[in-house]
N, C-alpha and C positions, 0 to 999 in steps of 0.2 A: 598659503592660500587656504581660508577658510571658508566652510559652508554659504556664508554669505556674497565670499567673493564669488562662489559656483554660482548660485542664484542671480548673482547681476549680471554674469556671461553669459544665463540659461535665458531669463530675459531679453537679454541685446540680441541673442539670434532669436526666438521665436518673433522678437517684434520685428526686426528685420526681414525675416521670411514672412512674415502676413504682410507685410506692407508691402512689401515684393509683390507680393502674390494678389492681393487683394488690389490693388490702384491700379492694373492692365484690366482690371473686370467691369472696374467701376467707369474708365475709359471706353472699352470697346468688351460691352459685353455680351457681345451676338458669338464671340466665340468659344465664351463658357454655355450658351445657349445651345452650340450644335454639341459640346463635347456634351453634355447633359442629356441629349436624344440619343448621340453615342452608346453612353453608359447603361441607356436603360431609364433611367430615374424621370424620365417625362417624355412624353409621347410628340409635343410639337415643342416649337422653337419660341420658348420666352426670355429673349433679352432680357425686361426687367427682372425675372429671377437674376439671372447671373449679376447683374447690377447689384441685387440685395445681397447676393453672397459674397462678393464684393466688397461690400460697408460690413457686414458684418465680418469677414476677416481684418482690415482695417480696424475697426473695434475691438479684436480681441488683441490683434499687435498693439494697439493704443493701451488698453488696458496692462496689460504684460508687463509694459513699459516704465506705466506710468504709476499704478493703483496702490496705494497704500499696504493696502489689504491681499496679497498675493495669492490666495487661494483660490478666490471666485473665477479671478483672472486662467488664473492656470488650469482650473477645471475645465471652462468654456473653450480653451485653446485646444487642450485634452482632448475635449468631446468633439471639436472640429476634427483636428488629425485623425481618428480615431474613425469617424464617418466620411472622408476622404479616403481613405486606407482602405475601407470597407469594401466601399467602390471597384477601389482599383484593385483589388486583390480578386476581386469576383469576375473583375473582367479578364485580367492577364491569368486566371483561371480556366476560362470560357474559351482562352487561346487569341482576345483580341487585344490589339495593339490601339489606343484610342489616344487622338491629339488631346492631350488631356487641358489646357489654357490653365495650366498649371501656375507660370509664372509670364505667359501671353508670348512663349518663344518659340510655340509648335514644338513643342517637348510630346513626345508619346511615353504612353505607360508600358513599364514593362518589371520585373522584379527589382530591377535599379530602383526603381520611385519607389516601390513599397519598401524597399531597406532603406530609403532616405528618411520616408514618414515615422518608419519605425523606430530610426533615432530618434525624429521631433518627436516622435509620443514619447518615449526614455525623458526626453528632456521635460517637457510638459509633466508629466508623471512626479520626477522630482521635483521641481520644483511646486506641484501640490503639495507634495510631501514632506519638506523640506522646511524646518522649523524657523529657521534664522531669512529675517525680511532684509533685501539687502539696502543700502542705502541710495541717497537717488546719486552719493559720485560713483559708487558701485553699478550702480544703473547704466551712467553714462557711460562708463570704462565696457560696460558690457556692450552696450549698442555701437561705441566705435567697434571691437571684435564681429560681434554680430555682423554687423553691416560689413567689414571686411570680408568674413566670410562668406555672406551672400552674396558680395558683389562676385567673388571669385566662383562661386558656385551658377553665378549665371553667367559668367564669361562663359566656363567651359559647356554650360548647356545648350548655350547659343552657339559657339563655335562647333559643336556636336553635331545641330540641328544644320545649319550654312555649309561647314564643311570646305571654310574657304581652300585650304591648303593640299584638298584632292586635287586628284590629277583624271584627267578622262584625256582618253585618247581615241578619239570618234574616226577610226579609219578604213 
């Protein structure tokens, strides 16, 4: 496995994770709206932000994905994570636990999410960095992993969040 191949798996999950994450905001995005008042970063509740943030995660998975040119792409995703991260690291600081509409599954933050981001910057990071562009079957092979990975990583965040398999004994 060479550099390149790294680059098209580094790819297939970042776009997988923005797309994840971006297409519940652009659906219903009154709930990155309250998590937004949560955090601090706006005083009342504006849906259409969350909608913009939204498309623009979706354009940067898009981008990731697709873009010849792998650099701009991977900076923009960077600078996403990076102010995402920011966020959340000032809040599980502050000591709050905030829904964050992270990936629309009533996930809260807490140093779990900032060790996750922390990887996607690691990943973003490289592949800035990373000389070798990979090709679009590289690409492909990556977004099937990618997208494996995400899907498993939101199974278990949803089942986190539901908790089907608890037991309560109300007696």
């Amino acid at each position: 496995m060479d550099a390149a191949d790294l680059a098209g798996i580094g790819c297939g999950l970042l776009a997988a994770l923005f797309l994840a994450s971006g297409v519940p905001k652009i659906r219903r995005p009154f709930g990155l709206a309250l998590a937004l008042i949560r955090f601090g970063v706006v005083k009342r509740v504006r849906p259409g932000l969350g909608r913009v943030l939204g498309v623009v995660e979706v354009a940067a998975g898009v981008a990731v994905a697709v873009s010849p040119v792998l650099f701009p792409a991977a900076l923009a995703a960077l600078a996403l994570l990076v102010a995402f991260t920011a966020v959340v690291v000032r809040s599980v600081l502050a000591g709050q636990s905030v829904e964050c509409a992270c990936f629309g599954t009533g996930e809260t933050t807490s140093w779990a999410t900032v060790a996750r981001n922390l990887v996607l910057i690691g990943v973003a990071a490289f592949l800035a960095a990373v000389p070798a562009v990979p090709s679009m079957e590289q690409r492909i092979s990556g977004l099937l992993i990618g997208g494996a990975i995400t899907c498993g990583y939101l199974l278990i965040s949803t089942l986190a969040v539901l908790k089907p398999f608890s037991v309560r004994i109300d007696g």
